[in-house]
C-alpha positions in Angstrom: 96.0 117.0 60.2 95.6 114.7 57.1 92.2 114.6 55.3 91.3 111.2 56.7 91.7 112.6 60.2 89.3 116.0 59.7 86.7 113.6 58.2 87.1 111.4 61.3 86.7 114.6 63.5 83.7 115.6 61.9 81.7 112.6 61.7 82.3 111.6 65.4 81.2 115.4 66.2 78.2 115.5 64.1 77.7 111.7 64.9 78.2 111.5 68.7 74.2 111.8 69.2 73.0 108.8 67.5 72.9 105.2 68.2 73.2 102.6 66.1 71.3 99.3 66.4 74.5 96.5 65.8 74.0 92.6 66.0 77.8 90.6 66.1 78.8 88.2 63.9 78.1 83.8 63.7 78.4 82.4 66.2 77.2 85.7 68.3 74.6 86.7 65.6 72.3 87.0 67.4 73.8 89.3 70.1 72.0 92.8 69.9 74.3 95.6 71.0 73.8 99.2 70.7 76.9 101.6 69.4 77.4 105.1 69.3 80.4 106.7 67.6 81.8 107.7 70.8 82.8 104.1 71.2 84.7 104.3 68.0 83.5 104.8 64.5 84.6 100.9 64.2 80.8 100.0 66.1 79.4 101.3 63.2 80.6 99.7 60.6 78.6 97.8 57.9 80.9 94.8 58.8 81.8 93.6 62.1 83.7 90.2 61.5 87.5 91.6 62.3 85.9 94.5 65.0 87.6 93.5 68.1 88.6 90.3 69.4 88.4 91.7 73.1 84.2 92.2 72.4 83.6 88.2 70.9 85.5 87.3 73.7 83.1 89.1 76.1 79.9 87.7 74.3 81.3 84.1 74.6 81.2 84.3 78.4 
């Protein structure tokens, strides 16, 4: 297990609990969704412009 992969381990361990207030990206901005690291660590990013193609697509509809 490489560094990068323990830290991963431990923050989605010690992270799973909270939830994270997240609005998408213009056009979507203001979409409110909330995230919790069990979805990914990606949800909690500071940035969500690349985050998944698969969500923007969802919000469009």
């Amino acid at each position: 297990m490489t560094s990068e992969q323990f830290l991963r381990n431990v923050l989605e361990k010690y992270t799973h609990k909270f939830v994270f207030r997240r609005h998408l990206c213009a056009p979507f901005d203001d979409v409110t969704f909330y995230a919790t690291t069990e979805g990914g660590l990606k949800f909690i990013k500071p940035n969500l412009t690349n985050l998944d193609p698969i969500l923007f697509n969802l919000a469009s509809k």
